[in-house]
C-alpha positions in Angstrom: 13.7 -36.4 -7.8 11.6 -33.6 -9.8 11.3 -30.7 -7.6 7.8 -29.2 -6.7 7.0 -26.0 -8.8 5.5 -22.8 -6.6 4.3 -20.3 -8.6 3.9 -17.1 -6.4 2.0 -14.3 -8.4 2.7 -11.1 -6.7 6.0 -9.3 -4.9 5.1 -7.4 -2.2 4.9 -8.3 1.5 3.4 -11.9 1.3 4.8 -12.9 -2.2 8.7 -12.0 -0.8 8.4 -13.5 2.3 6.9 -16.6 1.0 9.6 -16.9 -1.6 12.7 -15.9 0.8 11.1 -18.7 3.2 11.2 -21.2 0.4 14.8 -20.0 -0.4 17.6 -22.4 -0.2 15.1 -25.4 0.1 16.4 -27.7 -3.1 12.8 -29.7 -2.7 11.2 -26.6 -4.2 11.7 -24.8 -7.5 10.4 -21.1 -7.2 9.2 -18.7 -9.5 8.2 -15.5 -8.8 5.5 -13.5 -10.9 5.0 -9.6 -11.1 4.1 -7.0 -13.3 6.6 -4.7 -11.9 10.4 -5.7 -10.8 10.5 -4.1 -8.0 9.1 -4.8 -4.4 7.8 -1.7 -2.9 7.7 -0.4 0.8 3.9 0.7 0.5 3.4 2.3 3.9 5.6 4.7 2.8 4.6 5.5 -0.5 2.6 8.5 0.3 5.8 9.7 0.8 6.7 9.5 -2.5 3.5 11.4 -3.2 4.2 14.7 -0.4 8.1 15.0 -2.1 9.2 14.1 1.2 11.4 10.9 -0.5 12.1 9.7 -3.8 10.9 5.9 -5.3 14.4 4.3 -5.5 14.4 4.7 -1.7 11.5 2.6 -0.7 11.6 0.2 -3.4 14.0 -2.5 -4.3 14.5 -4.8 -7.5 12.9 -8.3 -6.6 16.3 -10.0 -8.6 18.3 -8.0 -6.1 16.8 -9.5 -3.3 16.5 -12.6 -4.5 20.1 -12.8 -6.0 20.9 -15.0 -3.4 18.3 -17.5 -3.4 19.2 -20.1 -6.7 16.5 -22.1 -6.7 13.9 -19.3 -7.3 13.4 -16.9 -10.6 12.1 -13.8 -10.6 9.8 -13.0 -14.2 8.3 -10.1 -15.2 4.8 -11.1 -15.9 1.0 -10.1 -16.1 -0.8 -12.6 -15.1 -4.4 -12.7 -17.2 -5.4 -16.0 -16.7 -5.2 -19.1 -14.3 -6.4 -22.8 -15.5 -6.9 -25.0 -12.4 -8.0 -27.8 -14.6 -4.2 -28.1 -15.6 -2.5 -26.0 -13.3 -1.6 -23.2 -15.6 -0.1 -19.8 -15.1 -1.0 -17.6 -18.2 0.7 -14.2 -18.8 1.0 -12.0 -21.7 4.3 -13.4 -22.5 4.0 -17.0 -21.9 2.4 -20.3 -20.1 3.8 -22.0 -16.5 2.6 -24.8 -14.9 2.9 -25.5 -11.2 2.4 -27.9 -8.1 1.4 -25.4 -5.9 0.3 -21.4 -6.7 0.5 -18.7 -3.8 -1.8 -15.7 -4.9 -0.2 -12.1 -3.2 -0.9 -9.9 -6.8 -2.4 -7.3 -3.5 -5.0 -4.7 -3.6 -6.5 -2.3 -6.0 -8.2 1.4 -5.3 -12.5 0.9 -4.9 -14.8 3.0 -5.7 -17.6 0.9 -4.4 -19.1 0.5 -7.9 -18.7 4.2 -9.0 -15.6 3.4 -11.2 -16.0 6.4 -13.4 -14.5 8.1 -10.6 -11.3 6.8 -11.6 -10.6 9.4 -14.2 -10.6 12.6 -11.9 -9.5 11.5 -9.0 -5.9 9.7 -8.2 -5.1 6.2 -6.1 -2.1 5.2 -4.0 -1.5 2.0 -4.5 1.9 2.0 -7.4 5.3 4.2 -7.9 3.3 5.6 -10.5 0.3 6.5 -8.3 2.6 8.2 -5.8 4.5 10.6 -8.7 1.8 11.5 -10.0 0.2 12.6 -7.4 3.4 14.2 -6.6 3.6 16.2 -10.0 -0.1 17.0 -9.6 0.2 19.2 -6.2 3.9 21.2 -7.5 2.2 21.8 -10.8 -0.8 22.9 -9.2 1.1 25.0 -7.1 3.3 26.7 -10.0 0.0 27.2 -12.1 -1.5 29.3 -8.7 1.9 31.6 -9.1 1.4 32.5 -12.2 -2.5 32.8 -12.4 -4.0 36.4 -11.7 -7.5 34.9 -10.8 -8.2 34.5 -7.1 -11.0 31.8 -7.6 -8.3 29.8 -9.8 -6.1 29.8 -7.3 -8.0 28.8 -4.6 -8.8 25.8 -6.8 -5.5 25.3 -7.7 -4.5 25.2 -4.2 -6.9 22.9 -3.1 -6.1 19.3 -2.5 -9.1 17.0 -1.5 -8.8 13.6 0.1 -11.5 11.0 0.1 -10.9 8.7 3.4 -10.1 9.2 6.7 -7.9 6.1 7.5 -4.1 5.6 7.7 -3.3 6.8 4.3 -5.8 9.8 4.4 -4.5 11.1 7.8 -0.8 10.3 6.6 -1.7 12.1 3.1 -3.3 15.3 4.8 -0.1 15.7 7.8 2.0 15.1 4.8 0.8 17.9 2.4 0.5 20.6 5.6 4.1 19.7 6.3 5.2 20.3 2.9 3.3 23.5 2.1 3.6 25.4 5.5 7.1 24.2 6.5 8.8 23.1 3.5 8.0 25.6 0.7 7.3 28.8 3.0 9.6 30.5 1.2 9.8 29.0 -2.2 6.8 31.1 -3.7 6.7 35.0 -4.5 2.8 35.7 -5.9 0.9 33.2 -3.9 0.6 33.0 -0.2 1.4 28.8 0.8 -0.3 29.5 4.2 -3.4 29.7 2.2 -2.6 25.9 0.5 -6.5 24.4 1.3 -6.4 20.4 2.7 -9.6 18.8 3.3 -10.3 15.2 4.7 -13.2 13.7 4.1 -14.4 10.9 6.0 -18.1 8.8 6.0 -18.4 7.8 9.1 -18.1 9.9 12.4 -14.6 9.6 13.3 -11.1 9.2 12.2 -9.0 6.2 12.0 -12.3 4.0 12.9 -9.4 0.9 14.1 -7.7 2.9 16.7 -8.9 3.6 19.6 -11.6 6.8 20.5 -8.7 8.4 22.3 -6.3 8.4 19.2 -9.3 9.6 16.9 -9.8 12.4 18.9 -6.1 13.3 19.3 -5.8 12.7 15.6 -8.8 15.2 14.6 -7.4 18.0 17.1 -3.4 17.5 15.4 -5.2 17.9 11.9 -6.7 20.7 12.8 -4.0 22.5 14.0 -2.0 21.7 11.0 -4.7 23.4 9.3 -6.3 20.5 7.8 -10.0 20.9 6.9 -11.6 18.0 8.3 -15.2 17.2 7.4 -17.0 14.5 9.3 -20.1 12.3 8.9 -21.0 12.4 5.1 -20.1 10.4 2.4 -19.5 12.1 -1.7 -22.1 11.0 -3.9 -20.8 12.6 -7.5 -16.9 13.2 -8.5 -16.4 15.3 -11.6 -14.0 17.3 -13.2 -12.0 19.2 -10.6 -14.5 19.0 -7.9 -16.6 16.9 -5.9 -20.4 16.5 -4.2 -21.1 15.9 -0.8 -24.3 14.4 0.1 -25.2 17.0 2.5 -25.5 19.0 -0.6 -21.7 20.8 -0.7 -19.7 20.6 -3.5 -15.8 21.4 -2.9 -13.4 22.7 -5.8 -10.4 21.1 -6.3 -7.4 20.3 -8.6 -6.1 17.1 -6.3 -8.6 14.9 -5.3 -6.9 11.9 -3.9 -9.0 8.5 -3.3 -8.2 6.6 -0.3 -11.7 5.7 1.2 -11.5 1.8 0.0 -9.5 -0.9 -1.2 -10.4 -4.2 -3.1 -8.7 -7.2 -4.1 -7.0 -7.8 -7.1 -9.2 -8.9 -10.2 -7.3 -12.0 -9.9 -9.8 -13.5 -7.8 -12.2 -13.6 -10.2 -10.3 -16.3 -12.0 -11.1 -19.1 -9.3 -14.6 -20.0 -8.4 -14.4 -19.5 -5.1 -16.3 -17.4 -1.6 -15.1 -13.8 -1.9 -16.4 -11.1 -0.3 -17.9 -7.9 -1.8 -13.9 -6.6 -2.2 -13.3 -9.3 -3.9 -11.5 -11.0 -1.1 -10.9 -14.7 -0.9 -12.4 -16.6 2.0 -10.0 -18.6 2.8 -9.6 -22.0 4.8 -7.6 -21.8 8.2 -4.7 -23.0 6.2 -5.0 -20.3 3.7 -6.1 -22.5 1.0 -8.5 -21.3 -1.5 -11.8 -23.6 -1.2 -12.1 -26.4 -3.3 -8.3 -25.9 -4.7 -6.0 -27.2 -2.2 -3.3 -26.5 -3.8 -3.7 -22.9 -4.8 -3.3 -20.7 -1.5 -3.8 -16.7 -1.1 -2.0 -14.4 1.1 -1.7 -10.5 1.7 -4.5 -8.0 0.8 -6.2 -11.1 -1.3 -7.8 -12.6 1.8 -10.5 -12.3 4.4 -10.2 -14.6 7.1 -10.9 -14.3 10.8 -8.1 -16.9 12.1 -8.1 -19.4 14.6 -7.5 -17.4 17.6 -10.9 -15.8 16.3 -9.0 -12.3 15.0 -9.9 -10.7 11.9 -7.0 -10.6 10.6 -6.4 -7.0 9.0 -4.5 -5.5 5.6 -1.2 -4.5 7.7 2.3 -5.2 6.0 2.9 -7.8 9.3 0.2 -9.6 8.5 1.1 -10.3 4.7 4.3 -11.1 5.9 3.3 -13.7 8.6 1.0 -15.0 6.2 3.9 -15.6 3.2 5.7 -17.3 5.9 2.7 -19.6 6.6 2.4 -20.5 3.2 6.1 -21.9 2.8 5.7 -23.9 6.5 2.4 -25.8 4.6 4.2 -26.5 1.7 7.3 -27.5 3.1 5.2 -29.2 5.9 3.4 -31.5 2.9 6.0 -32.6 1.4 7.7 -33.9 4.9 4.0 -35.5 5.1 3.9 -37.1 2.1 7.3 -39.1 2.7 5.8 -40.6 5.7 2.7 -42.4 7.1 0.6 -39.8 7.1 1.0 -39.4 3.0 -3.2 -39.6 2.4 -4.0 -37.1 5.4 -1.3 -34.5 4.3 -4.3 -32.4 3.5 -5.9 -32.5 7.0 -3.2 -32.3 9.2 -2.2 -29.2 7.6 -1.4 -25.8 10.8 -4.0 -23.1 10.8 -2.9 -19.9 10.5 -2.4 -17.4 13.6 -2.1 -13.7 13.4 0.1 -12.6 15.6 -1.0 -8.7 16.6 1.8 -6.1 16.0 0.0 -3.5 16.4 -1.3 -0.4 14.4 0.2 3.0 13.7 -0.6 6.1 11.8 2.0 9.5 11.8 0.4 13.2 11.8 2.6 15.3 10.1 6.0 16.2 12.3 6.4 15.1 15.2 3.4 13.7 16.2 1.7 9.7 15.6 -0.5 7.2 17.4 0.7 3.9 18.1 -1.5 1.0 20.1 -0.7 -2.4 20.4 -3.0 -4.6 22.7 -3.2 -2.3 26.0 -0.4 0.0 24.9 -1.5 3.1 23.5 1.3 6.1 22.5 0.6 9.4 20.9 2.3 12.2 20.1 6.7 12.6 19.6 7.2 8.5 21.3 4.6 7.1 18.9 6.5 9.2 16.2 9.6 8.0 17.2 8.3 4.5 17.5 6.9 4.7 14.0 10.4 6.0 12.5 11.9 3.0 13.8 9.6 0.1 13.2 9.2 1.5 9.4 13.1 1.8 9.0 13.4 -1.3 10.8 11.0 -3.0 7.7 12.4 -2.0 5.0 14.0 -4.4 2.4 17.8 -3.9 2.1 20.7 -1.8 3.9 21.0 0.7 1.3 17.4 1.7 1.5 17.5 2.0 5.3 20.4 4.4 5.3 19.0 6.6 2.4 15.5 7.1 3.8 17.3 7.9 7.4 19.5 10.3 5.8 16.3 11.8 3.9 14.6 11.8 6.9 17.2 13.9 9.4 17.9 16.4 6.4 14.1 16.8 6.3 13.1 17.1 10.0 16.2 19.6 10.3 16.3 22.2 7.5 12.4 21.5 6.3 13.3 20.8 2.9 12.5 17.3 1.2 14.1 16.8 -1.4 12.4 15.0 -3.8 10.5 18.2 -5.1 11.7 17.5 -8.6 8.8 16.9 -11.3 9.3 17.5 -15.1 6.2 17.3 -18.2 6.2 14.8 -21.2 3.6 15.5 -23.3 1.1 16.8 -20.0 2.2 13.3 -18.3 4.4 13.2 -15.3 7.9 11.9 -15.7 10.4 10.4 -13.3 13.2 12.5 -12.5 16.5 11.1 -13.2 17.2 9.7 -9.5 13.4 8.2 -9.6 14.7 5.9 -13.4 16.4 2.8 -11.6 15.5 0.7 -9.0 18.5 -1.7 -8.0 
């Protein structure tokens, strides 16, 4: 019997767990598309970019993972094109047809139509995002040791983030952590106690999900860690090295890091279908893409509010649940199609239920909020909690034990060890322990 060909275009949280679902079931022959070959552990990836660990120990090669399962291939691929019409994959390096095609190619940075922006300011959304982020704060900070000029410095030492959600919050506890615990000592001509953070966020409080209660904890930890926070007005202009408020302030800054909005892969533009200004699919309760019932989208790709009547949000649970749901419809159509019920396959497919895990967000050392349905944490249990549930995530026993170990060397002698950076040609470079990810 010919097996039915999934295409799944995209290795992170949905793509994985829809392929390891579909793992070991000889009905179904797998393959799995993505421009990188690794899958990466993105809510820790602005870790990567504050020194605190290095890549190989929050990503993992997708073969490696997948060694196991034999009816599914992993291919390095960019996807540029789908054809519906004849059910078509088309990458730079070749054509592949399928049966069925699971979209989970994940989110992009957006700048809300402003993409010029792009140029002088830096995204976290890739490995390459995170070390170069990385290599721009140390190089900043070894340009401020050996500059005489105390307006140079000050803009040297200046690191300006755009967003005042998970990643912004994470970003800014990060960077005070770094400057004021871990590299205290490391510097002779500049003072690190002087190193300038400031979070800027639109609207009027932080982390708008969470509750009031965790907003205003979170603004007063920030604070304390000496984090500039600046509420209430949105940047209008972004140039070179500095950036325009609209209530008329401009802030000087070498860093300026974006993490105010996300859209959905250009992907989505290849299927006529309801997106919504992020370029989010809106999908059916299956997770079907409209008018393609065999093409489904999962992850960061999707906008749906599910049948329980939850919006369900961009969390790495949620990707995963939903990669999950994808295999059970497929494997649930096929089963259909062998009985009865062959011509109603389509109708009697399950809706998909998000199942709330909760939110989190960490401030620095030490300190985190945590709420899940009426249970609200903050401070060292909400940190602890987050340690755990993020170590408890990741893909594969050898990352869990390194980023432990990184972690307890770091929380006891203040010194993160992935401080390394070296310049090709004015780019940043991986260092040696950053080249293989197996």
């Amino acid at each position: 019997m010919k097996k039915h060909r999934v295409i799944i275009v995209g290795g992170g949280f949905a793509g994985m767990n829809c392929a390891k679902s579909l793992a070991g079931d000889d009905r179904f022959e797998v393959i799995l598309l993505d421009r990188q070959n690794h899958h990466l552990f993105q809510p820790l990836l602005y870790q990567v970019a504050t020194a605190s660990l290095s890549a190989v120990e929050i990503a993992r090669s997708l073969r490696a993972v997948l060694a196991k399962a034999v009816n599914v291939s992993v291919l390095l691929g960019d996807v540029t094109q789908i054809d519906e019409e004849t059910k078509t994959v088309i990458t730079r390096h070749g054509e592949y047809s399928y049966d069925s095609l699971v979209l989970a190619a994940g989110a992009r940075t957006s700048y809300f139509g402003k993409d010029d922006w792009a140029k002088h300011t830096f995204g976290l959304k890739s490995l390459e995002d995170a070390r170069s982020i990385r290599h721009q704060v140390l190089s900043a900070l070894e340009k401020a040791e050996r500059t005489g000029d105390k307006e140079e410095e000050r803009r040297l030492m200046t690191v300006a983030i755009v967003g005042g959600g998970p990643t912004g919050v994470e970003l800014a506890g990060a960077f005070s952590d770094l400057v004021r615990r871990a590299l205290k000592e490391d510097y002779r001509s500049i003072e690190v106690a002087d190193f300038r953070i400031v979070l800027i966020q639109s609207g009027d409080r932080l982390l708008k999900s969470f509750s009031s209660e965790h907003s205003e904890y979170t603004l007063e930890r920030l604070k304390k860690l000496g984090v500039e926070v600046i509420l209430g007005t949105r940047v209008d202009d972004v140039q070179e090295r500095r950036l325009h408020l609209k209530d008329g302030r401009w802030i000087e800054a070498e860093t300026m890091i974006w993490a105010a909005g996300v859209a959905a892969s250009e992907l989505t533009e290849e299927l006529k279908c309801p997106c919504d200004r992020g370029g989010r699919i809106e999908v059916l309760p299956d997770l079907s893409v409209p008018g393609h019932p065999h093409v489904f989208a999962a992850g960061d790709l999707v906008k749906l509010t599910d049948s329980d009547g939850k919006e369900v949000p961009g969390l790495a649970p949620a990707a995963m649940q939903m990669g999950k749901h994808v295999a059970k419809v497929l494997q649930e159509d096929l089963r259909l199609k062998t009985t009865r019920y062959a011509d109603r396959y389509l109708e009697l497919r399950p809706a998909y239920r998000y199942k709330d895990k909760g939110i989190m967000a960490i401030i620095g050392k030490n300190a985190a909020v945590a709420q899940a349905g009426k249970m609200k944490l903050q401070g060292f249990m909400a940190w602890l909690a987050w340690l755990f549930i993020h170590l408890a995530f990741l893909v594969g026993f050898r990352n869990k034990l390194a980023v432990l170990l990184s972690w307890a060397f770091s929380y006891l002698f203040d010194k993160p060890a992935a401080r390394v950076f070296s310049i090709e040609q004015g780019q940043p470079e991986a260092p040696e322990e950053d080249q293989t990810i197996s």
